[in-house]
N, CA, C and O of each residue as an XYZ file, in Angstrom:
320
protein
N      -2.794     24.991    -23.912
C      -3.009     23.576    -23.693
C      -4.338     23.185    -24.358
O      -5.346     23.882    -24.242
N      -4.292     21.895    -25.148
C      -5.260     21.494    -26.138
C      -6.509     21.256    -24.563
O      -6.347     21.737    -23.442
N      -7.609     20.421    -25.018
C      -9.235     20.384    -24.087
C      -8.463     18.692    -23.933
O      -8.550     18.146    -22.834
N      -8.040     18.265    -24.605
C      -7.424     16.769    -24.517
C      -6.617     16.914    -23.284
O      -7.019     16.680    -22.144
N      -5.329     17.361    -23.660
C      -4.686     17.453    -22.362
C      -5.156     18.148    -20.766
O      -4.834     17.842    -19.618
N      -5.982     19.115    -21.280
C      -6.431     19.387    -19.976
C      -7.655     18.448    -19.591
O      -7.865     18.354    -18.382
N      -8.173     18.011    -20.118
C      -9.035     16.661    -19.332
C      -8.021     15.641    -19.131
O      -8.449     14.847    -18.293
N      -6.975     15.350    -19.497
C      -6.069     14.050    -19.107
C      -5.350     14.665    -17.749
O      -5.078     13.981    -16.763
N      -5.103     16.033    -17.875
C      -3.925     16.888    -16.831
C      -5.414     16.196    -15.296
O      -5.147     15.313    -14.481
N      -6.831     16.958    -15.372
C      -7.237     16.904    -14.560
C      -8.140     15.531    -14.455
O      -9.310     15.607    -14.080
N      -7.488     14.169    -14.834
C      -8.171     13.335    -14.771
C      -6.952     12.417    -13.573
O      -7.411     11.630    -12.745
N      -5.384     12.694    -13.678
C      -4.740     12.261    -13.489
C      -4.461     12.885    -11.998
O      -3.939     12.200    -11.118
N      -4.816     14.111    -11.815
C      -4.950     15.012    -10.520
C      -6.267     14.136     -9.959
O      -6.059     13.538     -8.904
N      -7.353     14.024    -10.444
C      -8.299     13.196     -9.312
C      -7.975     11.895     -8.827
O      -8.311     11.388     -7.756
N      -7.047     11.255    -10.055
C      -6.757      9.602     -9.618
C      -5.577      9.976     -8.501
O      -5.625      9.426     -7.401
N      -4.447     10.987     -8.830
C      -3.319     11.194     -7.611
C      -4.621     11.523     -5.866
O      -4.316     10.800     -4.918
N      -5.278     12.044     -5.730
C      -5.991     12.523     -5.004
C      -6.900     11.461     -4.425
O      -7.300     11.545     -3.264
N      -7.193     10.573     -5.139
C      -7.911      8.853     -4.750
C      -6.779      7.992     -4.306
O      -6.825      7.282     -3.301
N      -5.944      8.075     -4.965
C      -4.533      7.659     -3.914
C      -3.957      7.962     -2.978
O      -3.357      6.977     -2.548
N      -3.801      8.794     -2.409
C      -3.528      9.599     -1.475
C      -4.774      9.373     -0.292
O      -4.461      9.387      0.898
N      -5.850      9.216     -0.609
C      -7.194      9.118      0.386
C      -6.938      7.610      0.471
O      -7.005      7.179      1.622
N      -6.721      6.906     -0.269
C      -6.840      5.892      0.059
C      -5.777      5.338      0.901
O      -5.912      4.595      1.874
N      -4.606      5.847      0.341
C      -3.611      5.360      1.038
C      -3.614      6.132      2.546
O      -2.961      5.578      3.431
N      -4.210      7.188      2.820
C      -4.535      7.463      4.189
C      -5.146      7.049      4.851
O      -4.737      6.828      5.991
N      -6.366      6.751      4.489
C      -7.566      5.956      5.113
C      -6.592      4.366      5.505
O      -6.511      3.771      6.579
N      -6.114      4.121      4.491
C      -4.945      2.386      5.173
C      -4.126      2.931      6.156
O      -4.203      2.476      7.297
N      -3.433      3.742      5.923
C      -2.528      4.331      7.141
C      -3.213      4.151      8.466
O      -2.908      3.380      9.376
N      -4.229      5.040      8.393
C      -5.066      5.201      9.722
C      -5.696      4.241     10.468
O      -5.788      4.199     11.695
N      -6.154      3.420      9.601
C      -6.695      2.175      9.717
C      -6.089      1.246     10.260
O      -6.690      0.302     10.775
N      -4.233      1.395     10.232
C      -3.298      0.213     10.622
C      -2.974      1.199     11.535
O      -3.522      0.553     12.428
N      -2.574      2.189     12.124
C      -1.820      3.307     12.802
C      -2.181      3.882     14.379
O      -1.472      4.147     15.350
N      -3.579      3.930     14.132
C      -4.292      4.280     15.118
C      -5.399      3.793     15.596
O      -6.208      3.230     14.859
N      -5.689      4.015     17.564
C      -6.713      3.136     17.998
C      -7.638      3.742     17.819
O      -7.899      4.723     18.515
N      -8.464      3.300     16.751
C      -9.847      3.417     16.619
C     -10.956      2.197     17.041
O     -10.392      1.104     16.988
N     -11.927      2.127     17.315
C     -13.068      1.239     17.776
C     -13.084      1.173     15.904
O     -12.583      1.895     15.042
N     -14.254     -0.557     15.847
C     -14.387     -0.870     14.487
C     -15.560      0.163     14.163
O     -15.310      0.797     13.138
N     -16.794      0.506     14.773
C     -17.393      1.764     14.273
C     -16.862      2.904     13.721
O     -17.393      3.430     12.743
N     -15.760      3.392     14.299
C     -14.845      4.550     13.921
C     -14.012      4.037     12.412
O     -13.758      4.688     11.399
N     -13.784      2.881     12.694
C     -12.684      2.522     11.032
C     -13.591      2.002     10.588
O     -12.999      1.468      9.650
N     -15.145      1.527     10.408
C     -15.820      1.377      9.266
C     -16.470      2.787      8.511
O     -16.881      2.855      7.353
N     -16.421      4.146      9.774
C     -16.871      5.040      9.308
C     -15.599      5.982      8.443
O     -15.971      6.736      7.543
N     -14.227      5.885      8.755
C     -13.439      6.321      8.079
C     -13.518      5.373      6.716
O     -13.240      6.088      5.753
N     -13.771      4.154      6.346
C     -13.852      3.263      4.864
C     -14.835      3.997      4.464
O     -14.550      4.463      3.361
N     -15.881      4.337      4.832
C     -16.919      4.760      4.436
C     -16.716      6.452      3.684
O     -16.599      6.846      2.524
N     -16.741      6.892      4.556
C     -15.676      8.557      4.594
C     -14.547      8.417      2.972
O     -14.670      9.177      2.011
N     -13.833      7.618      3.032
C     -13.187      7.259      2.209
C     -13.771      7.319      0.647
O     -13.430      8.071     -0.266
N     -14.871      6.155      0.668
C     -15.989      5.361     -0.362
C     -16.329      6.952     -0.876
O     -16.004      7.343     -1.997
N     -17.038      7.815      0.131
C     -17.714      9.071      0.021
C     -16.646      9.907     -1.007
O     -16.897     10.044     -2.204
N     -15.635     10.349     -0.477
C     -14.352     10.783     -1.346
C     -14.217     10.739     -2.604
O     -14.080     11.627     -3.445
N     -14.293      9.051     -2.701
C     -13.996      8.713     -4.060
C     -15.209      8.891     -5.243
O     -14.964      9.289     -6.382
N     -16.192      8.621     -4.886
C     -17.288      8.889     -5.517
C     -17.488     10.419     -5.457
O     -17.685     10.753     -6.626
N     -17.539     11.640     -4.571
C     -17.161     12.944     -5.009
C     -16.231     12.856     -6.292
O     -16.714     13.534     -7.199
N     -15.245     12.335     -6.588
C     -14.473     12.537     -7.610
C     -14.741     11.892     -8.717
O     -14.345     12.265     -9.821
N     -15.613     10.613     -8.458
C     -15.397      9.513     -9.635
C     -16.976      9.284     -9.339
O     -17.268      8.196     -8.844
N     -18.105     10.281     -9.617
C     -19.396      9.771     -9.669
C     -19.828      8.070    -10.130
O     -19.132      7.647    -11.053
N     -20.781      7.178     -9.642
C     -21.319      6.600    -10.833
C     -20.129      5.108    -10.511
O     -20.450      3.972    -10.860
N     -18.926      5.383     -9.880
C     -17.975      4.242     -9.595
C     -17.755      3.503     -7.990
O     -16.741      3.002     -7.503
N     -18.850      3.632     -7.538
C     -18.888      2.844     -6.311
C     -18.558      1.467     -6.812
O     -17.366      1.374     -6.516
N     -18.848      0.517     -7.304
C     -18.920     -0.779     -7.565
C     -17.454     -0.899     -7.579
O     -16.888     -1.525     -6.682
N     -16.735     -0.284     -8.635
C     -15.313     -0.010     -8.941
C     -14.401     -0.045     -7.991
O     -13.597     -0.972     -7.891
N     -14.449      1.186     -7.031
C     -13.932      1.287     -5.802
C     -14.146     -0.187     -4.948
O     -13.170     -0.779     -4.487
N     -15.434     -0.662     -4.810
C     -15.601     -1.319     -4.456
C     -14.836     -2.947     -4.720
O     -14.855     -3.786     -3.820
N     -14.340     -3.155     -5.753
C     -13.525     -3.910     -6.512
C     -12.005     -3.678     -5.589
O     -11.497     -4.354     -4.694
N     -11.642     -2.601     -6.162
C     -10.301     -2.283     -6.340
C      -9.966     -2.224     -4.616
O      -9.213     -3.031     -4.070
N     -10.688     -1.098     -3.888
C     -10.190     -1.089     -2.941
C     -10.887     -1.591     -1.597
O     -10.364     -1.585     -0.483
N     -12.136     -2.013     -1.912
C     -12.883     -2.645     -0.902
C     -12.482     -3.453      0.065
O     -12.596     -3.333      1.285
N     -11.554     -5.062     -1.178
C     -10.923     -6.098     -0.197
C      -9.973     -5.886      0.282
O      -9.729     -6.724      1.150
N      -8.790     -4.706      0.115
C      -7.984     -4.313      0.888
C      -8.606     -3.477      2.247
O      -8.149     -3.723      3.363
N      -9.468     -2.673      2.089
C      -9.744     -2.346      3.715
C     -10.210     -3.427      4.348
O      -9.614     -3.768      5.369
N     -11.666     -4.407      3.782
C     -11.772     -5.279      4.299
C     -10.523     -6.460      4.926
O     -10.879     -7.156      5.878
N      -9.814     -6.554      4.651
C      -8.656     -7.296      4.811
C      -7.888     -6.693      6.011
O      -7.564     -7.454      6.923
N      -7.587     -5.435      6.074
C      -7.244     -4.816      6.812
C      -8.067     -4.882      8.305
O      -7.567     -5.148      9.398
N      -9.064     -4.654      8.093
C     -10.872     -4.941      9.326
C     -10.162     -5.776      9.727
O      -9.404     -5.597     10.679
N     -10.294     -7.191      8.883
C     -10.356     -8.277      9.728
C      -8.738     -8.468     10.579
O      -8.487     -9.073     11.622
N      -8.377     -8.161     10.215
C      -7.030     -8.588     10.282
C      -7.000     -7.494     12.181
O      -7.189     -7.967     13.302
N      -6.721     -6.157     11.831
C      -6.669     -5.413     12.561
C      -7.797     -5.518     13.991
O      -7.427     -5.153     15.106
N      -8.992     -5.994     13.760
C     -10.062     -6.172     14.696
C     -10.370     -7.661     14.947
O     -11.261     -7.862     15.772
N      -9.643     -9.023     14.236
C      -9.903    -10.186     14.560
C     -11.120    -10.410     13.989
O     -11.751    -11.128     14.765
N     -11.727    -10.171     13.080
C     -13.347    -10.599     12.206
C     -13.239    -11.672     11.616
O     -12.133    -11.755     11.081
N     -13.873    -12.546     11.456
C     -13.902    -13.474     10.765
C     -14.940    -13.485      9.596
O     -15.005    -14.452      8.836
């Protein structure tokens, strides 16, 4: 396997692996009774995850998947 494909093979394994966290962290978030301390510390937990994998892209994350947990918060805990 060329250095091309194996940086694409293991670029596509970290994005499957940011999906999967993320889409758990929503699961959990809609699924189970947690206090809002506990589900801001699992978003957080989450944030942590993704940046292990994707240094340097907080802002990003922050984009992409921020207003969906936030959305989720409010929704799930009544926030305004």
């Amino acid at each position: 396997m060329t250095p091309d494909k194996e940086a694409l093979l293991a670029e596509e394994l970290k994005v499957r692996r940011l999906r999967r966290i993320v889409d758990l962290t929503a699961a959990l978030l809609w699924q189970t009774d947690l206090t809002l301390d506990q589900a801001q510390k699992l978003v957080a937990d989450a944030k942590a995850r993704a940046l292990e994998l994707f240094p340097d892209k907080g802002e990003t994350f922050d984009l992409i998947y921020g207003s969906r947990f936030r959305r989720i918060l409010i929704e799930r805990y009544n926030l305004q």
